[in-house]
DSSP file (Angstrom, degrees, kcal/mol; ACC not computed):
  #  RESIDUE AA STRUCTURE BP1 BP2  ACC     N-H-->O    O-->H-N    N-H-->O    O-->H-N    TCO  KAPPA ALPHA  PHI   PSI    X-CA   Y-CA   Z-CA
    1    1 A X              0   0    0      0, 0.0     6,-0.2     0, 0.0     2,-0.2   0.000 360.0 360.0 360.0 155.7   23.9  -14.2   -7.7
    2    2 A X        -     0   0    0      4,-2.1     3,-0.5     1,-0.1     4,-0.2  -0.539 360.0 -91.8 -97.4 163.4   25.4  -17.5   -9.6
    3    3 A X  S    S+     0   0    0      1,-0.2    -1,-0.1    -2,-0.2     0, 0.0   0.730 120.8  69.7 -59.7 -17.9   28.5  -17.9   -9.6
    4    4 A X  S    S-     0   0    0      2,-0.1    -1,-0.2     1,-0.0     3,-0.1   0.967 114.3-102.5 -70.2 -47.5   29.3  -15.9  -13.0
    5    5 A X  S    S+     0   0    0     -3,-0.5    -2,-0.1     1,-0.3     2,-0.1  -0.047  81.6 142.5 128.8 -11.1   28.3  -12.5  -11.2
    6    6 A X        -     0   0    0     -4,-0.2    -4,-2.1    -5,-0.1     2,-0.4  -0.453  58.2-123.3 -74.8 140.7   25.0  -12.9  -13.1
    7    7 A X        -     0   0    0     -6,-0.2     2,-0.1    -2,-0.1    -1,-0.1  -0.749  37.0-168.7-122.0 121.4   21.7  -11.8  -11.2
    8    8 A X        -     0   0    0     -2,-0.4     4,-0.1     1,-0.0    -1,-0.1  -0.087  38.5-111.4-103.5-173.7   18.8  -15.2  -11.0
    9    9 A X  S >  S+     0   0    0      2,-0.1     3,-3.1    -2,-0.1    -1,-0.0   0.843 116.8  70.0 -94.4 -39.4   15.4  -15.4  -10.1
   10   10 A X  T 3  S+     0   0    0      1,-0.3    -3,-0.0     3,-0.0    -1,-0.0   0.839  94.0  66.9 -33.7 -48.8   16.4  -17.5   -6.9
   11   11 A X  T 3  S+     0   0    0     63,-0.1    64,-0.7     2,-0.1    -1,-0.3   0.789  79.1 105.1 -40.8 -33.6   18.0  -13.7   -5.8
   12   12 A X  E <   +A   74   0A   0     -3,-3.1    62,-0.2     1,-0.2     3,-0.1  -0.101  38.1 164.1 -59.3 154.1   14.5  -12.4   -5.6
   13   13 A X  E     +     0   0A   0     60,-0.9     2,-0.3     1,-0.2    -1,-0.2   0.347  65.7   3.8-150.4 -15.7   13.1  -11.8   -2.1
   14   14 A X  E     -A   73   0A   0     59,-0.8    59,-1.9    29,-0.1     2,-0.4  -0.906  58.6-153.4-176.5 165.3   10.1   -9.6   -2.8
   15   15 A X  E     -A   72   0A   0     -2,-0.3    26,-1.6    57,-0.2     2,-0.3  -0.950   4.0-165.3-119.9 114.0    8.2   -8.2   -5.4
   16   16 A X  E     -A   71   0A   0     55,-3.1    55,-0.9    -2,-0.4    23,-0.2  -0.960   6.0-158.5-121.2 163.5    5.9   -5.1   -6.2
   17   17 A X        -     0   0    0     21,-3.0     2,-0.3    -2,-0.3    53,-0.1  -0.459  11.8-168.1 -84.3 174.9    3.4   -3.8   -8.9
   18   18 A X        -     0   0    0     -2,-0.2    51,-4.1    19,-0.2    19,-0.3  -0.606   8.8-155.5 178.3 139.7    2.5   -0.3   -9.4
   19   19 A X  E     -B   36   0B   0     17,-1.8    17,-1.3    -2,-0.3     2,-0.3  -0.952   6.1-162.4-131.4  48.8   -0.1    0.9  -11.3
   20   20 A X  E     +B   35   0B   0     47,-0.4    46,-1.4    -2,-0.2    47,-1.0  -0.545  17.0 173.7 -94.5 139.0    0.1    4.6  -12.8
   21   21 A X  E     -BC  34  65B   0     13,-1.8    13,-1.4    -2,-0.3     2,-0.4  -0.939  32.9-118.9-128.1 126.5   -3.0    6.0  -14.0
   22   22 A X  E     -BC  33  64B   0     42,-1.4    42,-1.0    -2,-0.3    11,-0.2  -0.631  26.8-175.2 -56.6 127.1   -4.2    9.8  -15.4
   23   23 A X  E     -     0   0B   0      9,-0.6     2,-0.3    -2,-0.4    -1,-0.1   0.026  48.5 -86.1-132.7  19.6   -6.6   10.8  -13.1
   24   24 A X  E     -     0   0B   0      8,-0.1     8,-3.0    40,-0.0     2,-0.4  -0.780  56.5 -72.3 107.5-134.3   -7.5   13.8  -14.8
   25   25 A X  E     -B   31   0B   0     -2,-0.3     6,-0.2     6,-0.2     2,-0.1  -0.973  33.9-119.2-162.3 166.8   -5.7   17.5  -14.5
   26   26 A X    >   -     0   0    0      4,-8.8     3,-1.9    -2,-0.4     6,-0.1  -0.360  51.5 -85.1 -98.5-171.8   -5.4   20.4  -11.8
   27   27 A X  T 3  S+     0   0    0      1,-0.3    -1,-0.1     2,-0.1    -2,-0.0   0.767 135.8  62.2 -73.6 -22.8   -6.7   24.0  -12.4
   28   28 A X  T 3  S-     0   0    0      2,-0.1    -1,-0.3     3,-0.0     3,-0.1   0.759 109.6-128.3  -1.7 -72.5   -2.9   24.2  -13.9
   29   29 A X    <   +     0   0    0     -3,-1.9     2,-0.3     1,-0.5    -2,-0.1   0.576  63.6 140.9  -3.5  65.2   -3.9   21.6  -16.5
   30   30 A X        -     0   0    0      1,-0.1    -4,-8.8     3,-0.0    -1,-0.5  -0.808  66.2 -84.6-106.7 139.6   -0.8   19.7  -15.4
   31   31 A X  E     -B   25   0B   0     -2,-0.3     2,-0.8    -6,-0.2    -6,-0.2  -0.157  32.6-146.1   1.3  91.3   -1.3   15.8  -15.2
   32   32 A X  E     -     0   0B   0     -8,-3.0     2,-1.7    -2,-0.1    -9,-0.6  -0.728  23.7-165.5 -80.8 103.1   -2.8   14.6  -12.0
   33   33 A X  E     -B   22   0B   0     -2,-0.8   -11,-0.2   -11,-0.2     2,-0.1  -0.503   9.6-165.1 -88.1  95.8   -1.1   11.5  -11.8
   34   34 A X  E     -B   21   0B   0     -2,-1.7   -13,-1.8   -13,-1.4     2,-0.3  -0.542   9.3-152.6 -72.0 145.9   -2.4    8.3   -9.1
   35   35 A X  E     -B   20   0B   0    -15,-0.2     2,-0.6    -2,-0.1   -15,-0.2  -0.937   6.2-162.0-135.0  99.0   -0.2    5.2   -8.2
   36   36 A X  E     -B   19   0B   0    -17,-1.3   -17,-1.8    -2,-0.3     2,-0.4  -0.902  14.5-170.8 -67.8 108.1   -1.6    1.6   -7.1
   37   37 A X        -     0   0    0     -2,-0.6     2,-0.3   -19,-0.3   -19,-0.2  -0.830   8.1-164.8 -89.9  74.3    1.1    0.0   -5.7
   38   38 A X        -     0   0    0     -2,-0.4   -21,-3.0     2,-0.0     3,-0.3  -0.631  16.2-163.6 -68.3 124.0    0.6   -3.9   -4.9
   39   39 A X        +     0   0    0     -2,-0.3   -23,-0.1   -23,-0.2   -21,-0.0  -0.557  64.2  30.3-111.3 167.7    3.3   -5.5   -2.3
   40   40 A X  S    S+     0   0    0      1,-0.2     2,-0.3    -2,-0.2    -1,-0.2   0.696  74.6 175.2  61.7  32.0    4.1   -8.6   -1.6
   41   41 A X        -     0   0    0    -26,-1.6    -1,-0.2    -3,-0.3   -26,-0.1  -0.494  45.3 -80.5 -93.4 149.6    3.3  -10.0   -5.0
   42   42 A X    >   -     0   0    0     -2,-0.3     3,-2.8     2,-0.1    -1,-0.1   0.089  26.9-137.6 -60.8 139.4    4.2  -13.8   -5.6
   43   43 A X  T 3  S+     0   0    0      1,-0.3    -1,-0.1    -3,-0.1    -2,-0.1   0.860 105.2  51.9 -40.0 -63.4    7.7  -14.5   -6.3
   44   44 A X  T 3  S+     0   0    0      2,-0.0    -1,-0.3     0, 0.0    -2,-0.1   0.455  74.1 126.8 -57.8 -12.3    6.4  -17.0   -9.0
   45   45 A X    <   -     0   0    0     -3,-2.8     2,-0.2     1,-0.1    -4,-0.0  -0.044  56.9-130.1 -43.1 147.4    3.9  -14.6  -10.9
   46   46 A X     >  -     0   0    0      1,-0.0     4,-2.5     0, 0.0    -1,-0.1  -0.611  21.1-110.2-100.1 171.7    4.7  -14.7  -14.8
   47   47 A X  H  > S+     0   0    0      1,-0.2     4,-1.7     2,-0.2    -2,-0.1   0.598 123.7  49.7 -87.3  -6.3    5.1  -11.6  -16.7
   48   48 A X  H  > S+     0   0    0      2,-0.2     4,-1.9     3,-0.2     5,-0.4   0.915 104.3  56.4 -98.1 -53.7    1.8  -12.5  -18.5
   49   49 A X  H  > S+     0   0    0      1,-0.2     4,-1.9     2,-0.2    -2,-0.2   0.963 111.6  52.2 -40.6 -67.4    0.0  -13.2  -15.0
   50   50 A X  H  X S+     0   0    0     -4,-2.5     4,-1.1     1,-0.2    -2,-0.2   0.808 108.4  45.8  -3.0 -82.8    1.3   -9.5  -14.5
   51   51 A X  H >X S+     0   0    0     -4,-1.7     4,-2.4     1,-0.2     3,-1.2   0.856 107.1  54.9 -78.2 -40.8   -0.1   -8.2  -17.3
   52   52 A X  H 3X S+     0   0    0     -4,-1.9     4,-2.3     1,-0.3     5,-0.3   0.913 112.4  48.0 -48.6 -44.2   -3.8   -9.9  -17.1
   53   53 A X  H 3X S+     0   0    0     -4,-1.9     4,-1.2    -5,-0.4    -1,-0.3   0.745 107.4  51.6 -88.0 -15.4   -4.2   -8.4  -13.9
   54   54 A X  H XX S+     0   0    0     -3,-1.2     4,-2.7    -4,-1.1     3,-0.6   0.958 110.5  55.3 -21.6 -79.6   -2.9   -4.6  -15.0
   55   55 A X  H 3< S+     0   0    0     -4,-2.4    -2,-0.2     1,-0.3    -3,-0.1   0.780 113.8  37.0 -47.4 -47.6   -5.4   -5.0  -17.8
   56   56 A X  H >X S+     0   0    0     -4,-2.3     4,-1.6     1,-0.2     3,-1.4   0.881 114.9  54.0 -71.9 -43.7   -8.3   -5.7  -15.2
   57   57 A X  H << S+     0   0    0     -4,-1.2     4,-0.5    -3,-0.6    -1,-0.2   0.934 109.8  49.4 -38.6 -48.1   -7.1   -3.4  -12.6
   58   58 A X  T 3< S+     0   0    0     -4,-2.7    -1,-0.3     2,-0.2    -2,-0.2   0.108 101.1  59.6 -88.2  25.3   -7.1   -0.9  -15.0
   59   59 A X  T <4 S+     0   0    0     -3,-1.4    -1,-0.2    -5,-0.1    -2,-0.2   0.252 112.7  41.3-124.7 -59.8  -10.8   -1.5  -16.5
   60   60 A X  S  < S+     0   0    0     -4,-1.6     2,-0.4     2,-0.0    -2,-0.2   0.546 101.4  85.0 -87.6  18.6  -12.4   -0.8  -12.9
   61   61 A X  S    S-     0   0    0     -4,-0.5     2,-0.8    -5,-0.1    -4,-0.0  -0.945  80.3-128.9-103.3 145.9  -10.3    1.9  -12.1
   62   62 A X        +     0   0    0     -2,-0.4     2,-0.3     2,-0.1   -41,-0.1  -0.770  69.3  64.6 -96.6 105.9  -11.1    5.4  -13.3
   63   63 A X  S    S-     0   0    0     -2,-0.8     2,-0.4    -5,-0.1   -40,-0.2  -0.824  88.5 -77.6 157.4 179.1   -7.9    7.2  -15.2
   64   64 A X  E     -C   22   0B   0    -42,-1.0   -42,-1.4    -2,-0.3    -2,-0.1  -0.896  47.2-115.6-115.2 124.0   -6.0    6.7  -18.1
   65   65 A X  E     +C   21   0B   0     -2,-0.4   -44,-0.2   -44,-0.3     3,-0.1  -0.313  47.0 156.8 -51.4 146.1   -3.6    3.9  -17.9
   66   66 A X        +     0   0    0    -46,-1.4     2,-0.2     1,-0.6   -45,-0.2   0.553  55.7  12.9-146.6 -45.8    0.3    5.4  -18.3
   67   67 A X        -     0   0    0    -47,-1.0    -1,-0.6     2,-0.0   -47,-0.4  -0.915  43.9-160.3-156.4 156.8    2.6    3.1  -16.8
   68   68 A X        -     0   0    0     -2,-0.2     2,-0.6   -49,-0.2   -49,-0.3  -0.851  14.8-174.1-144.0 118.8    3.1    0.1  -15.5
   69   69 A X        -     0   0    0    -51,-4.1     2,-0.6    -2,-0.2   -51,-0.0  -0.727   7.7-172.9-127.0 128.0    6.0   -0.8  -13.1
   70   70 A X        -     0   0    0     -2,-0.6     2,-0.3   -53,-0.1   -53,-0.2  -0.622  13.7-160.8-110.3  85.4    7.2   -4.4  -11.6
   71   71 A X  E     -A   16   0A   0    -55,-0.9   -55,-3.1    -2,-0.6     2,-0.4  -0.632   6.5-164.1 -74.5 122.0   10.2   -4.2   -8.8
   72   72 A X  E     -A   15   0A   0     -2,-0.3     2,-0.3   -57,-0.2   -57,-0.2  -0.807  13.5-158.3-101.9 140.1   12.2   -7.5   -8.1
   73   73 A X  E     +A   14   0A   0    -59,-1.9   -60,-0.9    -2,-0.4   -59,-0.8  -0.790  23.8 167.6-106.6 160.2   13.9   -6.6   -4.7
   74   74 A X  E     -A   12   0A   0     -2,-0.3     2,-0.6   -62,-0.2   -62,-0.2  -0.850  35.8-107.5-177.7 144.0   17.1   -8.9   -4.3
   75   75 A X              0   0    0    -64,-0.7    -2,-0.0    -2,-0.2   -63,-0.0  -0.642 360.0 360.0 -86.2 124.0   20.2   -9.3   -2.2
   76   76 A X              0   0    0     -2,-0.6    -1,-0.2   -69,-0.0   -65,-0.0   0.396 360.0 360.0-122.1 360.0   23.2   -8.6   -3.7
C-alpha cells in the first residue's frame, strides 16, 4: 500500500488466470462447467498480454468460452 491507503501494483506478490469454459451439459442438462487455472503468472503481464493468450487458449480448447478471471494476490 502507498502511503494514501491506496492498493499499487508493487503490492502484488502473485498472480493467477483461470479460464472457464462450457464443456457441454449432464443428463440433467445443467451446465458442465471446466476451469484452467494458470499460477504463477508474471507479475508484469499487461491486461492485453492476458487477453491474447485467453483468446488462444480458448481456440484449442474444446468448450464454450464463459469467463475469464485474473487474481492479483497482495499483502495488505
Amino acid at each position: 500500500m502507498n502511503g494514501s491507503g491506496e492498493l499499487n501494483m508493487q503490492d502484488i506478490y502473485d498472480r493467477k488466470l483461470s479460464i472457464y469454459l462450457i464443456d457441454g451439459q449432464d443428463e440433467d442438462g445443467k451446465d458442465i462447467t471446466k476451469t484452467k487455472t494458470f499460477s504463477n503468472v508474471r507479475l508484469d503481464t499487461t491486461d492485453e498480454e492476458l487477453s491474447n493468450f485467453r483468446d488462444k487458449y480458448v481456440e484449442l480448447a474444446s468448450g464454450t468460452h464463459i469467463k475469464t478471471l485474473v487474481a492479483d494476490y497482495r499483502m495488505v
